[in-house]
N, C-alpha and C positions, 0 to 999 in steps of 0.2 A: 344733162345739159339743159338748159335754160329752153334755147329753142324747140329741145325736141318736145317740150313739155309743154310747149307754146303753138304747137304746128297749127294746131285745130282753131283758136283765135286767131291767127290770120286767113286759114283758108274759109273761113266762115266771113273775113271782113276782103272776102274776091282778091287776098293778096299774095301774092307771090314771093318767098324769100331764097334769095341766090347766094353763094359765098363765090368770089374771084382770088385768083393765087396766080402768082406769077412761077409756079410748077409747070410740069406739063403735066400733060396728061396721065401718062403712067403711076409719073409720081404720086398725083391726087389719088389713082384709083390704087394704090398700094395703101396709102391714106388711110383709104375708106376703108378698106378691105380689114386695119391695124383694130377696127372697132370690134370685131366679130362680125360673122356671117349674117347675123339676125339684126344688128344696132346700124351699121355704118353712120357715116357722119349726118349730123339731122338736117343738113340740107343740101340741094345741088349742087355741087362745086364746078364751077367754071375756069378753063384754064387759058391765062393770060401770057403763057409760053413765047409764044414767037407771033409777032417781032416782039421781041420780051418788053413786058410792062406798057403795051400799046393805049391800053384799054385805062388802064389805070394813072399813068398819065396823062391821058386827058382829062380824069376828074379830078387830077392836082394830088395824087396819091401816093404816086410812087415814093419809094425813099430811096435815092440812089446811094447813099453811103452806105445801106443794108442790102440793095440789087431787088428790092420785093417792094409791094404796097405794103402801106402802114393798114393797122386793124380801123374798121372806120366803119359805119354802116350808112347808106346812102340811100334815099327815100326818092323814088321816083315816080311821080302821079300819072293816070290811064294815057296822058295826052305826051308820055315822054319828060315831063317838065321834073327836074330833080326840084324837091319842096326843102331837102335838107341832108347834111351831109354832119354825122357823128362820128369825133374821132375818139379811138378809146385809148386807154396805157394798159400796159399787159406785162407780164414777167416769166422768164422762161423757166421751166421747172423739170426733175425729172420724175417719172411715174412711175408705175407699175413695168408701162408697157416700154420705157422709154423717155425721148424728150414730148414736150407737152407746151402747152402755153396757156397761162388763166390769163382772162381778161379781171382786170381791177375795177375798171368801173364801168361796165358795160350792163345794160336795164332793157331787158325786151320790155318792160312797162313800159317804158320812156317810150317806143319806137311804135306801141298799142295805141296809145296817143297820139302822136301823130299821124299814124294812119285814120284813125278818128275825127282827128282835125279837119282831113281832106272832101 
């Protein structure tokens, strides 16, 4: 995965990266867990459960025709200030392990740079 390949540029540029799901919690850590014991997912998943999709919309993300946030990555500077909000297109697939989802156009460069920006 992109990010995991990516962890050490951000934690080098003081930055934090989160994943939010409107799962709960179980569900995420079953998630994590689908990667193997040694991989799990490459970053913290945060769960936006209940009151379902609280979190997310607020930042204009939910999609309620689907019940979950859309894939998006949101940039948010030391002082709390969101600097920018990326929404991606993704396609749902199945794998190995099961169902899956690639993101289509989604660039941790694109998001290097903006942290760069700041």
């Amino acid at each position: 995965m992109e990010l995991r390949k990516s962890q050490s540029e951000f934690s080098r540029r003081d930055t934090q990266v989160l994943g939010i799901s409107c799962d709960s919690t179980a569900a995420l850590a079953a998630y994590n867990l689908s990667f193997g014991p040694s991989l799990g997912y490459p970053v913290q998943l945060l769960s936006d459960f209940y009151p379902h999709g609280e979190v997310t919309k607020k930042y204009k993300l939910f999609n309620s025709s689907i019940g979950t946030a859309d894939r998006s990555a949101v940039i948010i500077d030391k002082n709390g200030i969101v600097r920018q909000v990326n929404m991606y297109e993704y396609k749902s697939v199945v794998g190995p392990n099961g169902y899956g989802i690639v993101d289509l156009n989604f660039n941790v460069k694109d998001l290097i740079e903006v942290v760069d920006g700041l």
